[in-house]
N, C-alpha and C positions, 0 to 999 in steps of 0.2 A: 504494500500500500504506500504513494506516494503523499507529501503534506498535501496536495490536492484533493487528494479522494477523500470523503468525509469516511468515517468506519462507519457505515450505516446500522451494525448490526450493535453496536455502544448508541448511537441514539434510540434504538429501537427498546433496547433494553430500561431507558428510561421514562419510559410510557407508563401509565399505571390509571386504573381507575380513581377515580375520587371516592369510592368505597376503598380502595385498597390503599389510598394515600391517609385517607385518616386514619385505618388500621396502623401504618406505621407511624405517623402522629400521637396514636394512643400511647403502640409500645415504649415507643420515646419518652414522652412522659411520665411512664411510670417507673420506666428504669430511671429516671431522672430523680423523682421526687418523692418515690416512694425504694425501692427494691432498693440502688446505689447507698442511699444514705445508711437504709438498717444494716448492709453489711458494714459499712464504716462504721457505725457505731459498735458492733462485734469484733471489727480487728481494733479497734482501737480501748474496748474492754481484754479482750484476750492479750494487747501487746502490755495492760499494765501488768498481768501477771505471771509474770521473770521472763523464763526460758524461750525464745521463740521457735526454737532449734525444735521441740518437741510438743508444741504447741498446737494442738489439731486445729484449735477453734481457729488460731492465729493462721494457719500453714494456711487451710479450705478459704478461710475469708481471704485474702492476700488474692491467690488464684481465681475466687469468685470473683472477686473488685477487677481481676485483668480480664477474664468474658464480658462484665457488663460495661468498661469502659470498651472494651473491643465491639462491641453490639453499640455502644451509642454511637461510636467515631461512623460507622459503618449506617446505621439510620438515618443518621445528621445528612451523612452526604448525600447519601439515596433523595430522602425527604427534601432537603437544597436543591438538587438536580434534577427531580423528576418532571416529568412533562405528565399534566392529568388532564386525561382524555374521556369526556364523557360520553359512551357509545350509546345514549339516550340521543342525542344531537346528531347522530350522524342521517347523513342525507340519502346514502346512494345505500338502498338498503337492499339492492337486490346483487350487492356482492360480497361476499366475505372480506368484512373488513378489522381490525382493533375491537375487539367487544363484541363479537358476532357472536350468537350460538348456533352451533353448525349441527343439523344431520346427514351423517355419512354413511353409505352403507361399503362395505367392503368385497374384495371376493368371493371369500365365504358366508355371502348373502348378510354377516351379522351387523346390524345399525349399532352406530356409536353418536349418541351426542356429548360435541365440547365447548367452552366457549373459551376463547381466548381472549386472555388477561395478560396484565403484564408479568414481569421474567419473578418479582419481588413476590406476588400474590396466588401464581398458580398453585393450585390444590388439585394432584389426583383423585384426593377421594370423593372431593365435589364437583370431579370433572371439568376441571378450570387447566388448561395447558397454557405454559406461556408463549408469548406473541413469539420467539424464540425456538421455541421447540419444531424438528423436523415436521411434523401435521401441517401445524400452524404455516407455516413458512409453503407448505405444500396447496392448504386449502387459499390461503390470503389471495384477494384479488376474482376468484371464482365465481361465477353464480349458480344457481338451480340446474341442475343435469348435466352439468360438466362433468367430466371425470377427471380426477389429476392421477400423477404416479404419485406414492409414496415411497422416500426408499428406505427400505428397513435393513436388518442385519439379515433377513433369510433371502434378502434382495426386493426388488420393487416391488408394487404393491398398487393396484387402481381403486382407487378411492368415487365413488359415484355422491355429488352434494345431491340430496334428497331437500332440505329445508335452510330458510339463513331466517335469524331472526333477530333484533335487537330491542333492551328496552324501550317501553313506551315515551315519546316525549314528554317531559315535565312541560308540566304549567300549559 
């Protein structure tokens, strides 16, 4: 990649619903002003009594303060950076776009619905892939009865869109 070329797949990644941006606005805060502090107030009980060297409370807190300071550096940026994309708004709704929920059926006749979120907020077990993930990146752009390839590890894969659908507009 040259400084010309934008890295499209670093903007992409900072997309995010405005459901998913307040989730990490949440998390923020509470590691901020609730979670961060009670541990400091444990290592800083545990560091008045003597030995640190063998000091569980002391040792686990110290460790836990470097995850949650590692989790906030890492929100902050995310939450600073992100682009939030309301797929309520979106116009051209008869193709998969950011926020879609997609039904697909596959080769093996079996229907998958997903919807794509961004990279921060996908959940397999709620069926949310990120805009990132090979699907995603396969169906994006497609409308009703297209078929795309997917490539997977057992090799390609035709994907038929059956339905696109997004939130209803506000207001």
């Amino acid at each position: 990649m040259t400084a010309a070329t934008p890295d499209v797949g670093a903007e992409l990644a900072r997309y995010v619903t405005p459901d998913g941006l307040q989730t990490m606005r949440a998390e923020l805060t509470r590691l901020l002003k609730q979670e961060r502090p009670s541990v400091v107030e444990i290592v800083s009980w545990a560091a008045g009594n003597g030995d640190r060297s063998e000091n569980g409370d002391y040792i686990y807190g110290k460790k836990r303060l470097r995850e949650i300071d590692r989790r906030i550096r890492f929100l902050t940026q995310r939450v600073e950076n992100a682009i939030a994309v309301d797929p309520a708004t979106q116009t051209r709704r008869d193709r998969v776009f950011f926020g879609a929920t997609v039904l697909y059926v596959d080769e093996s006749d079996r229907e998958t619905t997903v919807t794509i979120v961004g990279a921060d907020e996908a959940d397999s077990s709620q069926r949310q892939v990120s805009l990132l993930a090979p699907v995603a990146r396969a169906l994006l752009g497609h409308g009703v009865g297209d078929e795309v390839v997917l490539n997977t590890p057992r090799g390609p894969e035709r994907l038929e869109l059956l339905e696109i659908s997004y939130p209803p507009p506000q207001g």
